[in-house]
N, C-alpha and C positions, 0 to 999 in steps of 0.2 A: 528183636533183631533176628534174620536168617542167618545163620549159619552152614553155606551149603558146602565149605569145603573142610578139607581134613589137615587135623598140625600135627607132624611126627616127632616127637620129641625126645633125640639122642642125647639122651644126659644123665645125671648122676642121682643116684638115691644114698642118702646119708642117715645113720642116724646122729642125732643132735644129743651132746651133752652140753646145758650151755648153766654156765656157773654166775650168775650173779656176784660181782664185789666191788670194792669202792672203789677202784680204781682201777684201770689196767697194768698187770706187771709190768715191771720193770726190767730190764737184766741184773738176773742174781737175787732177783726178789721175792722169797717166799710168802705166798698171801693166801688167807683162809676165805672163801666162798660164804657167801651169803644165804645161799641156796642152791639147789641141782635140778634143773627141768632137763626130762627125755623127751626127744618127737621125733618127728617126720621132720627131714633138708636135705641137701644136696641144691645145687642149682640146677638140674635138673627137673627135679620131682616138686620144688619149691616151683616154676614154670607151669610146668604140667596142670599143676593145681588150681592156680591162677588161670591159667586159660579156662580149664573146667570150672571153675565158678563164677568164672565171665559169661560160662554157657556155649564155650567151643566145642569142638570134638576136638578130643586130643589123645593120640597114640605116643605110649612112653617106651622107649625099647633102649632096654640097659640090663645090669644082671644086680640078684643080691645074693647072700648064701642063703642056708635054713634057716637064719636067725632071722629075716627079712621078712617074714610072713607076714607079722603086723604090719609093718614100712606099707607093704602092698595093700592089704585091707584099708588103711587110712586114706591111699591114694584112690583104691575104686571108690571109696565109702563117696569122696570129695568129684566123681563121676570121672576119673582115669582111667583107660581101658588100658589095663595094664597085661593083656594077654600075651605082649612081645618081650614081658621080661624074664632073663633068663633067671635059675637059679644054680648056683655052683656052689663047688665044697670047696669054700676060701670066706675070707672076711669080709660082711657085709663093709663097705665104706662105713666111715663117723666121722663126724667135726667134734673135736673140743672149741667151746664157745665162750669168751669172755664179755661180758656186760655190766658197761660200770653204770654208775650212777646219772651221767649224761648220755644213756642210751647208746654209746659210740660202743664199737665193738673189734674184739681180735678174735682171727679162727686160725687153727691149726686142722690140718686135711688128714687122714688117712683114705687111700682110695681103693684098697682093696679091692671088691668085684669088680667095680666100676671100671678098672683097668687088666680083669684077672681075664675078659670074656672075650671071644673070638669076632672076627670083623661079621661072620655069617648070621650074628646078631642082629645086628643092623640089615645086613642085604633083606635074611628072611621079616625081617619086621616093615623094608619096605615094599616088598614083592605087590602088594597092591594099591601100591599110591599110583595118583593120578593127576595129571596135566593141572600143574596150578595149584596142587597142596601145598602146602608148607615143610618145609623140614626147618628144625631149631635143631641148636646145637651149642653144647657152651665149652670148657677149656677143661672138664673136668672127668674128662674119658678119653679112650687111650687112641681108636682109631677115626679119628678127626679129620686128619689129609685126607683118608683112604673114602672114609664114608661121603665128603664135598668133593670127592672126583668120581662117583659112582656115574654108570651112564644113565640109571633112574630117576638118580638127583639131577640131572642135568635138565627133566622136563619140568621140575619142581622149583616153584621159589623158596629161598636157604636164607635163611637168618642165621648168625654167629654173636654169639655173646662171648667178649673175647676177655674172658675173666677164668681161673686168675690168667693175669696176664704174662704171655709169650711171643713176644714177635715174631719170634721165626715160625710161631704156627699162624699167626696170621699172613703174613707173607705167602704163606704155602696157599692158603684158601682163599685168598683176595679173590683169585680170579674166577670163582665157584660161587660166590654168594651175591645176594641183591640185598642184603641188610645187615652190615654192622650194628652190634650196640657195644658200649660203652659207657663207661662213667666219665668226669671230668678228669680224674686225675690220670686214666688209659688215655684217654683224648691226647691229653702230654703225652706220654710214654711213645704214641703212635705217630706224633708227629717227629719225638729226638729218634726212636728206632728209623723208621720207614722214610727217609725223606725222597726216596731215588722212587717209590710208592705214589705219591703226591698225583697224578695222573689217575692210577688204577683206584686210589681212593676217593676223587672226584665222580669215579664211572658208578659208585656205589651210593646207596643210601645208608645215614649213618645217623644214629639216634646218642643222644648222649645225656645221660642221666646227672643231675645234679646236686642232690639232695634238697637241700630246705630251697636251693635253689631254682629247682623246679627241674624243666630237661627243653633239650634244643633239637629238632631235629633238621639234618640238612642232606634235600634232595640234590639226587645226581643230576637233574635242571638247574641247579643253581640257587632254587629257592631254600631259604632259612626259617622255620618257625619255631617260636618259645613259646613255651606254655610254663606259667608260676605254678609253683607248687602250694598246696592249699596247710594251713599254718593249723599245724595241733600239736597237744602235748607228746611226745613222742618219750615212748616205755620200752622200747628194745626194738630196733633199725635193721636188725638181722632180718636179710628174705625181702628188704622194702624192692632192691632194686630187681628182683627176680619178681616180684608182683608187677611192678610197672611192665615189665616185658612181654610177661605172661598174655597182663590188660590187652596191651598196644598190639601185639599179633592179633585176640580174636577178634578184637574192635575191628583190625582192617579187615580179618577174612569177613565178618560179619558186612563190612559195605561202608563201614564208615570213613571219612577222609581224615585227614590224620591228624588236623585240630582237634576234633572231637574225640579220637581217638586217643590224642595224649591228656586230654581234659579227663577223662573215663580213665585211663589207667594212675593220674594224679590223684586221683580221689579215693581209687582201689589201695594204693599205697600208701597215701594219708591215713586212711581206715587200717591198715595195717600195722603200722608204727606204735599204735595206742594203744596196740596189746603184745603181752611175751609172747614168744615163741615165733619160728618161721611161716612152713606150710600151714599151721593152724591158727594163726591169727588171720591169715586171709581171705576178707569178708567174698560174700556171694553178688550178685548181680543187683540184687533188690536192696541192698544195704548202702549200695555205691549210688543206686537212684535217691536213696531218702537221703543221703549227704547231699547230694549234687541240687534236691531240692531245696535242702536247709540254706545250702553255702549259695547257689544262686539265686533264691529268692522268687522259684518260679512254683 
C-alpha cells in the first residue's frame, strides 16, 4: 500500500500500570492484584502506534516530563516520529488499569503533561502539514476546541475520537471535523446529549466501534456499512478500540475504501485482544495479512 500522505496525531502518552484480578472492584472493595504489567498508553500514543505498524506516517505531538523518555523510545522503536513531543517538568500522564478475568477492563486517568503543555505545541507540530493530511485527535488533552479551529486544520481532514466522553466538547468541534469515532455505548450518550446536533451529525462521517460486535460505519451520504468482528480468545481488551482507529486512518490515507479498511483494522484488533498489554500488543502489517489469510481462506 502507498502511503502518501501524513496523520498528526494530537493525543495522549500514558504510562500503563495495569493490575490483573479476578474481578473488577467494587465500591468499598479492597482486592489484591494478580499481577502488575508497566507500558506504553494513552489513546494517543496507543493510535499513533497503530497507524505506524499499519505502515502510515504518523506525527505525535503531546508532552511527557523526564520520566517519559522510554514512553518515547517505545513509540519511535514502533516508527513514531515523535520529534513534536514536548517534554516538561510535571507528571508524565498514567492509567491505573484493571483487568479481570473476562478481559473487560476499568481505567482510572491521570493526565498530567498531557494537559500541563501550551497550545504552541500543537500549532508548532503543525506548521508543515499539508492540504489533505490528517489530523487525529481524542478527549484526552487539554487544548482540543482550540487546536480543531486552527486555520491549518481547516485545509486538513480531522478525525476526533470522542473518548472519554464529553458533549460539550463534542458540540464545540462538530463543526471542525470530517470523522467522528465512537464506540457503541458514546453512540448513546451522543444521541441523549446532542439531539438539537442531529443535522450537523448527519453532515459528518462517523465510525462506531462495537466490540465482539464488530463496528458500523455511517457516511455523511447516507450510506451505512458493518463489518463483523473476527472471533478470538480475547486476554486483555485494553487499546482494542484505539487499534481499530489507528488501522482504519492509515488504511484510508493508504487508498483503501472503507470496507476494506474496516475489514484490516477488525483483524488488527482481533490480533490485538489476544495479548496483554495496550500499544505493545499491537500486531505490524504482515501479521494482520497472515490472519486475514488464515480467516479468509485466500
Amino acid at each position: 500500500m502507498d502511503y502518501a500522505m501524513t496523520i498528526y496525531n494530537y493525543g495522549s502518552i500514558n504510562l500503563d500500570l495495569v493490575y490483573r484480578v479476578t474481578h473488577l472492584p467494587q465500591p468499598g472493595e479492597t482486592l489484591s492484584s494478580l499481577s502488575l504489567e508497566k507500558g506504553l498508553g494513552g489513546k494517543g500514543a496507543n493510535q499513533s502506534v497503530a497507524i505506524a505498524k499499519a505502515g502510515g506516517t504518523v506525527f505525535h505531538l503531546g508532552a511527557v516530563c523526564s520520566d517519559g523518555d522510554k514512553l518515547l523510545q517505545q513509540m519511535s522503536d514502533a516508527g513514531v516520529d515523535v520529534t513534536h513531543v514536548a517534554s516538561l517538568d510535571d507528571a508524565t500522564g498514567h492509567a491505573v488499569i484493571y483487568v479481570d478475568d473476562e478481559a473487560e477492563n476499568a481505567i482510572v486517568l491521570h493526565p498530567g503533561a498531557n494537559e500541563a503543555h501550551s497550545l504552541s505545541v500543537v500549532e508548532k507540530g503543525l506548521c508543515k502539514a499539508s492540504q489533505g493530511d490528517w489530523l487525529l485527535m481524542q478527549n484526552e488533552t487539554k487544548w482540543i476546541r482550540q487546536a480543531a479551529a486552527l486555520e491549518i486544520t481547516s485545509r486538513m481532514k480531522t478525525a476526533f475520537a470522542a473518548a472519554p466522553f464529553n458533549p460539550d466538547v463534542v458540540d464545540d468541534v462538530l463543526g471542525h471535523i470530517d470523522l467522528l469515532a465512537v464506540n457503541e455505548n458514546e453512540a448513546e450518550q451522543l444521541k441523549q446529549s446532542l439531539p438539537h446536533r442531529t443535522d450537523d451529525l448527519n453532515s459528518i462521517d462517523m465510525l462506531v466501534t462495537r466490540g465482539a460486535d464488530g463496528a458500523e460505519f455511517r457516511g455523511r451520504d447516507g450510506t451505512t456499512i458493518r463489518v463483523p468482528a473476527f472471533s478470538v480468545n480475547a486476554v486483555d481488551t485494553t487499546g482494542a478500540g484505539d487499534t481499530y482507529l489507528g488501522y482504519f486512518l492509515a488504511c484510508l490515507d493508504a487508498g483503501l475504501s472503507i470496507e476494506p479498511a474496516m475489514t484490516r483494522a477488525s483483524a488488527a484488533s482481533a490480533l490485538q485482544v489476544t495479548k496483554p498489554g495496550a500499544s505493545e500488543a499491537i500486531p505490524d502489517a504482515k501479521a494482520v495479512d497472515i490472519f486475514l489469510d488464515e480467516r479468509q481462506g485466500t
